[in-house]
N, C-alpha and C positions, 0 to 999 in steps of 0.2 A: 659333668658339672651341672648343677641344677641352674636354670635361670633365677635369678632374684623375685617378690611378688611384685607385683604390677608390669614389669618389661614385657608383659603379652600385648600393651594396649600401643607399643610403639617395634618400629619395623626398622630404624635405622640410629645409627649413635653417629654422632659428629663429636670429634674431638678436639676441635676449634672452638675455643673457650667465646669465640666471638658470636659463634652463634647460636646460644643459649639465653633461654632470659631465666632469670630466677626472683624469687618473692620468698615470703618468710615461709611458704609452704615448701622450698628447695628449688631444684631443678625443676623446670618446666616440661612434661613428660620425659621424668626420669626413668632413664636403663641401663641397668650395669649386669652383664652376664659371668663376669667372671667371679667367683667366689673369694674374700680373704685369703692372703698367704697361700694361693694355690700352688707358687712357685716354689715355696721354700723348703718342699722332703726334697725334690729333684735338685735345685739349686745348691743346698748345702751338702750331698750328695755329689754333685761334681769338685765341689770346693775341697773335699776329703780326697778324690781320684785326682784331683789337679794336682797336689800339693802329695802324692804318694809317686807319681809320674815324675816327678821336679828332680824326687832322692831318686827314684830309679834309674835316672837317664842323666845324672850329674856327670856322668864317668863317657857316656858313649855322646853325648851332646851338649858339652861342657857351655860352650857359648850361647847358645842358644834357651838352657835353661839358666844363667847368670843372666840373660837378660830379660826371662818372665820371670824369675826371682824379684829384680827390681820393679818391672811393672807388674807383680801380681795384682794387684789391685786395680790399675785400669783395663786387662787383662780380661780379667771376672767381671770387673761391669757393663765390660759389652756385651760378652757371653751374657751375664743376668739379662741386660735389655734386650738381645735376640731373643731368649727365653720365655721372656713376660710377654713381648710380643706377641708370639707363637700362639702362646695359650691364650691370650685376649683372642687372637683370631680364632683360634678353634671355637674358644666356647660361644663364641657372635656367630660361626658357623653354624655349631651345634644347637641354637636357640632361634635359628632364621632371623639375624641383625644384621642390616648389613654395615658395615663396619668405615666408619669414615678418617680414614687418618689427615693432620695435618702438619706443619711444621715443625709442632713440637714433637711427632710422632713418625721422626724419620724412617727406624727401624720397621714398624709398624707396616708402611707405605712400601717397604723395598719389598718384606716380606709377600707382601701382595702381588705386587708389580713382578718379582721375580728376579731384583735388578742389584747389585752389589749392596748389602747394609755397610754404613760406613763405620770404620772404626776413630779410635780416639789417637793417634797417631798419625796426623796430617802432617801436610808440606809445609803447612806456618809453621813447626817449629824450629824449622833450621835458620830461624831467628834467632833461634838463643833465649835462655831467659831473660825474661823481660827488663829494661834498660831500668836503673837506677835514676833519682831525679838528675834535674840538671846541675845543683851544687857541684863543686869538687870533692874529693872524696875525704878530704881531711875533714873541710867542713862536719859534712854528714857524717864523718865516725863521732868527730867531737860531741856535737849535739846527741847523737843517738848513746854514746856512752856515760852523758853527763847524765840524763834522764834516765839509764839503766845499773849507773854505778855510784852518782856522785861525786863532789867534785875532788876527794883525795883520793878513791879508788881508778877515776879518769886517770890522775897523774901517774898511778901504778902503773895501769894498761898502758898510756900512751909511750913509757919509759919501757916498756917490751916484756913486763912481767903478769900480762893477763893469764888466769886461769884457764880459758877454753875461750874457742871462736862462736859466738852467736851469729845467727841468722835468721833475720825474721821470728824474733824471739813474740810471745804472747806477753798477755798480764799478769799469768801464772808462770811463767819463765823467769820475770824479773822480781816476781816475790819469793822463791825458791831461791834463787844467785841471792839475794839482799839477806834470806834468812839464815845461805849458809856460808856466806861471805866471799862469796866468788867473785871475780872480777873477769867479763865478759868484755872479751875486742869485737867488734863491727867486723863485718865483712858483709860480702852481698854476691847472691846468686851467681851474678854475671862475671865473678871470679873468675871462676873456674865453668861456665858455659857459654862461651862466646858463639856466635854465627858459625856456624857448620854446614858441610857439602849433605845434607842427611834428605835422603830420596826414600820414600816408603816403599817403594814398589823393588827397591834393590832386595835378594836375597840371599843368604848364606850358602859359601859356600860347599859346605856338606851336606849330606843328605836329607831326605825331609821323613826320614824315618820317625824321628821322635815328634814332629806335628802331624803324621798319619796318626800316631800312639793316643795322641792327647785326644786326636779325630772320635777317634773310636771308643776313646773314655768318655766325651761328651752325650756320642751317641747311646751309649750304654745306660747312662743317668738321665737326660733329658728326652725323656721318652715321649712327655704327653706333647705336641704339637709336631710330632714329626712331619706329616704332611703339608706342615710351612717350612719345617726344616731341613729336610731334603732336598737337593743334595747341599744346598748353601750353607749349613753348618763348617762339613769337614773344608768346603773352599776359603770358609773365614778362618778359621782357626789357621791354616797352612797360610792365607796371607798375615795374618797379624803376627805368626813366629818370625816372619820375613823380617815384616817392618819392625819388628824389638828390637830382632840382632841387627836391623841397619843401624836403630837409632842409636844403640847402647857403644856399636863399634864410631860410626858418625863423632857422637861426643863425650869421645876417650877422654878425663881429665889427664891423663900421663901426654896428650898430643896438645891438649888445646887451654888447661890450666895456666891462667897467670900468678897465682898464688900456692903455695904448699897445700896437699888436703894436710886439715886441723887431727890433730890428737886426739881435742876434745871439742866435740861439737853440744852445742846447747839450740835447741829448737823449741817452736812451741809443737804441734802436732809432725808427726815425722813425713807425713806422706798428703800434703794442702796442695801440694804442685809433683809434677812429675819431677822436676829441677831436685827438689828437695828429697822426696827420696833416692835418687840417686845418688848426690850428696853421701845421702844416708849411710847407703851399700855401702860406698867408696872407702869413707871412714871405716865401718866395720871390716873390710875386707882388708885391708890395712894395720888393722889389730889396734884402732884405736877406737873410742867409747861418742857413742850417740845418745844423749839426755834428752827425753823427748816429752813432754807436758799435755794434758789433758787441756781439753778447749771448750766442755761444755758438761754441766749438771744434767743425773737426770736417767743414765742408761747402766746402772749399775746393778741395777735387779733386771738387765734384760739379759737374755741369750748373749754370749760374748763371741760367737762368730765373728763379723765381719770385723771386729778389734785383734781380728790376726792378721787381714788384709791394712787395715788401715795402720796399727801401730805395733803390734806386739812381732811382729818379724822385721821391720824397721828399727829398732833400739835398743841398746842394753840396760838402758833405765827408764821407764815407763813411770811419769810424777802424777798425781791427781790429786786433788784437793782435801780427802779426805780418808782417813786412816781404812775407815769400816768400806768405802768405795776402793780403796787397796785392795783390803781383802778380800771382798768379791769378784774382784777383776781377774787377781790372781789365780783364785780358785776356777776362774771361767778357761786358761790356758789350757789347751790340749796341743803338745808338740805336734801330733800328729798333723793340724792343718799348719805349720809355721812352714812348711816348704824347706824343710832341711836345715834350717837358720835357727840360733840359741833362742831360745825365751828370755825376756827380760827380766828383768827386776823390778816390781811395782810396789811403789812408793809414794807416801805424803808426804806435803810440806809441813816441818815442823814436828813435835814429840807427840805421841800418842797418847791423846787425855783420858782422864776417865771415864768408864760407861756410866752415862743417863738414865735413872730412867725413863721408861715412856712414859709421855704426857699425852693428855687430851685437850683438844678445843676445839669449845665451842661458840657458837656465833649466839649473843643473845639479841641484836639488832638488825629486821629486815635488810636483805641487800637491796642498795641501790645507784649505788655505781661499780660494776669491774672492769678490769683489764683482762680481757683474751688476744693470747699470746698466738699466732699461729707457729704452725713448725712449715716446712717446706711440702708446697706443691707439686707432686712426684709424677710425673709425666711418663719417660721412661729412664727416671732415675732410680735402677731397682735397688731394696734395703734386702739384704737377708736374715732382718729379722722383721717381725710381722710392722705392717703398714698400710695402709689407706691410699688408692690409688689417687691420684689427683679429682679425676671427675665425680666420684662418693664421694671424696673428701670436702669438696666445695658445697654438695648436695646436702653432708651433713651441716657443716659450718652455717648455712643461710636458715635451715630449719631450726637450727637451736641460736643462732644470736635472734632470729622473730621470734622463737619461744619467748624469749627473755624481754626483749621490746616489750611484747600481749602481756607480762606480769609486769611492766612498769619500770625496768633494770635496766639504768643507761649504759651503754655497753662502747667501750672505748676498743678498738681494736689496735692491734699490732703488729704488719706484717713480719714473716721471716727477712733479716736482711739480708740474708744471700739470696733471697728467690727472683728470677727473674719475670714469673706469674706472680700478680697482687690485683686482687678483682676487689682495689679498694672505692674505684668509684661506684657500682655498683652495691656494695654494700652501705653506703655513705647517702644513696639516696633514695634507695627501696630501702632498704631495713634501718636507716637514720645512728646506723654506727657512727664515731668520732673517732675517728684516726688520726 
C-alpha cells in the first residue's frame, strides 16, 4: 500500500484525538498510511466463507452455529476491527510510522503488544438487558401504547386483542402500525432476559472442530496483515465460538422468560442491541414473524453487504420509508451471505406512488449559512462498505468547514448523536463553527 502525499515529513501517528491540533489547514502534520477501503475485498470475502461455514456445519455443530447465527453481526465486527487493525499496522510498518494506539484503539494496541484483543461479549452482561424505568409496568405500557395506538386502539390492546408485541419500536414503526391499523402491546427487553449465570470464558461442550474450520476460513481471506495476525486470529475466533454458545445457552428464554415469546414482533431496527436480536432469532425459530423498520435515509444506492448482517437475516419483513429504497434493497439480497436464514420481504410504508420526473435545482442566491451534518467518527468501528477512518475524516472535516469560513459561509455544525467522539470545541474556536 502506497503511503499517502506528504506523510514522508512525519515519523509517528498518535491516535489520541487529544494530541493533535488542527486549524482550517486540517490536521497538524497530517499522516495516514493506510489507503481507502483497504479492508473490504478481504472483509467481504470472509463475510461470504463465514456465512457458507454457518450452512456447512449446521448439522455437525448445531449449537454453536445457532449461536453465531444470532451474533453474526457482533461476530464480524470484531473480526472487521482485528482486521483494520492489522493492516493499519502493516501499512505504518510498511511506510516506517510508528504507530501510536490509544484508548479508542484497543484492538490496535493488543495487536502490538501481543496480548488478547477483546471481544464484545463481556461479563457485564450477565446483567441482563438493561432495566426498564422505575414506573410500574402498567403505567409504562399505558403511556407507551397511548402515544403508539391512541386512545380506542389502547382500549383494544389493553382488553388482550393487540395485534403483535412491540419493542422498542422507532418513528417509522409507529407510522407503519398507524397506516396499517395494527394495534401494538408494550413489552420490554427485560421480559424475557433477566440476570443470568453467563461466564465468557465457559465453553461447549463439543468439539472445537467447526471454530478450527471458521480458523482457517479466516485465515484463507484475511490475508494482508498476517504478521499481526498470527497466531492471535485462530485463538479469537475459537474463544469467541466459546463465549456465543455460553451466552446463547446462559440466556435460554425457554429457562429464564417471564412472558411468552410473541407471534408477532414489531421492532424498529432488528439487531440495535444484542438483546433484540436474539429476541429476533427466538421469534423466528418459533415460526413466528419479525417486522423490522428502517432507521435511517440515505444507503440505498450503497453496496447492501453489511444489511445482511444488520437486518435482512434478522426478519421476515424488512419496512423502509420508500417504495424505490424497497427496491433497491431488495435487489441488494444475495441468500448466499444470509447464513442459512430466509430473506425477508422489503417493503414501504403505504401504496406505491407514481414515478416523478426528475427535476433540477438550482441555487440562484450565494450561500451563507449551512448545516453540515456529520456521520460517525469511526475508530475501530469497521463499515463494510466504503468509509473514512476517523483520523482523515476529522483531517478532511477542518479543511473543508475553513474552506467555507475563507469564503465567508457561516457554517453551523452537527455532531453525530450516537458518537461518543465530537471535536466540537475545537471546531467552535479555531474554525468559529456554531454548534
Amino acid at each position: 500500500m502506497n503511503p499517502l502525499p506528504g506523510m514522508e515529513s512525519t515519523r509517528a501517528l498518535s491516535l489520541d484525538f487529544t494530541d493533535i491540533a488542527i486549524d482550517s489547514g486540517g490536521i497538524e502534520h497530517f499522516v495516514w498510511p493506510l489507503e481507502r477501503d483497504a479492508n473490504l475485498p478481504e472483509i467481504k470475502a470472509f463475510l461470504r466463507g463465514f456465512s457458507t461455514s454457518l450452512i456447512l456445519h449446521a448439522s455437525d455443530a448445531p449449537e454453536e452455529v445457532r449461536a453465531l447465527r444470532i451474533l453474526s453481526k457482533w461476530f464480524m465486527l470484531d473480526i472487521g476491527r482485528l482486521h483494520q487493525a492489522a493492516l493499519l499496522l502493516a501499512a505504518a510498518d510498511q511506510a516506517g510510522i510508528e504507530l501510536r494506539p490509544s484508548s479508542r484503539t484497543p484492538f490496535a494496541a493488543a495487536l502490538l503488544r501481543r496480548t488478547e484483543p477483546p471481544i464484545s461479549l463481556t461479563a457485564a452482561l450477565a446483567r441482563g438487558a438493561p432495566l426498564p424505568t422505575a414506573a410500574p409496568h402498567l403505567v409504562r405500557r399505558i403511556v407507551r401504547e397511548w402515544q403508539w395506538n391512541g386512545p380506542l386502539r389502547l382500549l383494544k390492546s389493553l382488553a388482550g386483542l393487540s395485534d403483535a408485541v412491540a419493542v422498542e419500536p422507532q418513528a417509522l414503526t409507529i407510522t407503519h402500525a398507524r397506516a396499517t391499523g395494527v394495534t401494538l402491546q408494550y413489552a420490554h427487553m427485560r421480559d424475557w432476559f433477566p440476570p443470568a449465570n453467563f461466564d465468557p470464558a465457559r465453553t461447549p461442550p463439543s468439539s472445537t472442530v467447526f471454530a478450527n474450520r471458521l480458523a482457517e476460513v479466516a485465515r484463507d481471506c484475511l490475508r494482508h496483515g498476517q504478521r499481526f495476525l498470527d497466531p492471535l486470529l485462530a485463538d479469537y475466533i475459537r474463544r469467541w465460538v466459546g463465549a456465543a454458545w455460553s451466552f446463547v445457552d446462559a440466556f435460554n428464554p425457554d429457562r429464564r422468560a417471564v412472558r411468552p415469546i410473541p407471534t408477532e414482533l414489531w421492532v424498529g431496527p432488528c439487531s440495535t442491541t444484542i438483546w433484540m436480536r436474539f429476541l429476533c432469532s427466538v421469534v423466528r425459530e418459533r415460526g413466528g414473524q419479525v417486522v423490522a423498520h428502517d432507521h435511517g435515509f440515505g444507503d440505498n444506492h450503497c453496496d447492501q453487504h453489511p444489511q445482511h448482517l444488520i437486518e435482512f437475516n434478522g426478519c421476515d419483513r424488512f419496512v423502509t420509508y420508500s417504495w424505490p429504497g424497497a427496491r433497491a434493497k431488495a435487489a441488494g439480497i444475495d441468500e448466499a451471505l444470509l447464513c442459512g436464514l430466509r430473506a425477508p420481504k422489503v417493503e414501504a410504508v403505504g401504496p406505491e406512488p407514481p414515478a416523478l420526473a426528475p427535476r433540477q435545482s438550482t441555487v440562484s442566491t450565494p450561500l451563507r449559512r449551512i448545516l453540515y451534518i456529520s456521520t460517525f467518527f469511526t475508530f475501530e468501528q469497521p463499515k463494510f462498505t466504503s468509509y473514512v477512518h476517523a483520523y482523515p475524516y476529522l483531517d478532511f472535516q477542518a479543511r473543508l468547514l475553513g474552506w467555507l469560513r475563507d469564503k465567508g459561509v457561516d457554517v453551523a455544525y452537527k455532531p453525530h448523536p450516537g458518537d461518543s467522539f465530537q471535536p466540537v470545541p475545537a471546531f467552535r474556536s479555531v474554525l468559529g463553527c456554531d454548534v
